[in-house]
C-alpha positions in Angstrom: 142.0 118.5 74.6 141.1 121.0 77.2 137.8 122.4 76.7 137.9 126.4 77.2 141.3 126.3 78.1 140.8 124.8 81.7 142.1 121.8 83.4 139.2 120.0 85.0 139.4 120.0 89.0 140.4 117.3 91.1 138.2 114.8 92.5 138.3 115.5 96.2 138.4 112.0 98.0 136.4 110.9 100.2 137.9 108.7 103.1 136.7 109.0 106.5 133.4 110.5 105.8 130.5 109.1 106.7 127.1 109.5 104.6 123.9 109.3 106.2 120.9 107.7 104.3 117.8 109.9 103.7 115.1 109.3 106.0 111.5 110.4 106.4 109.5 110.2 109.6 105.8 110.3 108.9 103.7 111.8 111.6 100.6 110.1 114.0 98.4 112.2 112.5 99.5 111.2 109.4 99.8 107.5 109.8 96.3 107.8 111.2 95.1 109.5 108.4 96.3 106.8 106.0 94.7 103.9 108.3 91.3 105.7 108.1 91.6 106.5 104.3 92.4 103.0 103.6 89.1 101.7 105.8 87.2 104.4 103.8 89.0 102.8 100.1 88.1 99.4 101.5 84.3 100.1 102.0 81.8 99.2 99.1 80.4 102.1 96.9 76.7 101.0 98.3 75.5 99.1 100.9 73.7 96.4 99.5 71.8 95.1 102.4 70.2 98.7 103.0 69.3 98.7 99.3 67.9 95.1 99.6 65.8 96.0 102.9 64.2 99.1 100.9 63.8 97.4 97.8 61.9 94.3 100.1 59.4 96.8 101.3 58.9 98.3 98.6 57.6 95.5 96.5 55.5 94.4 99.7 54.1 97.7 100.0 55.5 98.9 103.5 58.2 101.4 102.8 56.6 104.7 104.1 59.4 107.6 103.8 58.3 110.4 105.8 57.3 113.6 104.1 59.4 115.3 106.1 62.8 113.4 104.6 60.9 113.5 100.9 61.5 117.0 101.2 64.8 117.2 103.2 66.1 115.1 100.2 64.4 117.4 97.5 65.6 120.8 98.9 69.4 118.7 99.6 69.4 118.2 95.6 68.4 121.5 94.5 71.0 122.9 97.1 73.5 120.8 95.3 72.1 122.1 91.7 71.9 125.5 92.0 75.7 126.5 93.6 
C-alpha cells in the first residue's frame, strides 16, 4: 500500500565514496587544563600533617597565631557572610 499516494524514493548507492570518521582534536590548553584538574581531584580535602603540627602545639601550649592573621581571618569570614 502506498502511503499518501507516493512511491518511496530510491536508495541512492553508495559505491566509491569514501566516509571519514569523526574526529576531535583537543587543544594544549585544554589537555593542560585536564592534567592540572586531575592533580587538583587527586589532592586530599585537608592536609593532615598541617592539622597534626597545629593540633601538637596546641596541646603543648606553643601555637601563638598572630593577632594580625586572628583578624585577617575574622574580617575574611564576615566578607564571605555578608555578600
Amino acid at each position: 500500500m502506498k502511503a499518501y499516494g507516493k512511491t518511496p524514493p530510491k536508495a541512492k548507492k553508495t559505491e566509491g565514496m569514501k566516509f571519514e570518521e569523526d574526529k576531535i582534536e583537543i587543544s594544549t590548553q585544554a589537555k593542560e587544563i585536564q592534567v592540572a584538574m586531575k592533580a587538583l581531584k587527586d589532592l586530599p580535602d585537608v592536609r593532615e600533617d598541617k592539622v597534626n603540627e597545629i593540633r601538637a602545639q596546641i596541646k603543648d601550649g606553643s601555637y601563638k597565631p598572630s593577632s594580625e592573621d586572628v583578624a585577617e581571618k575574622l574580617l575574611e569570614r564576615i566578607g564571605k557572610q555578608g555578600g
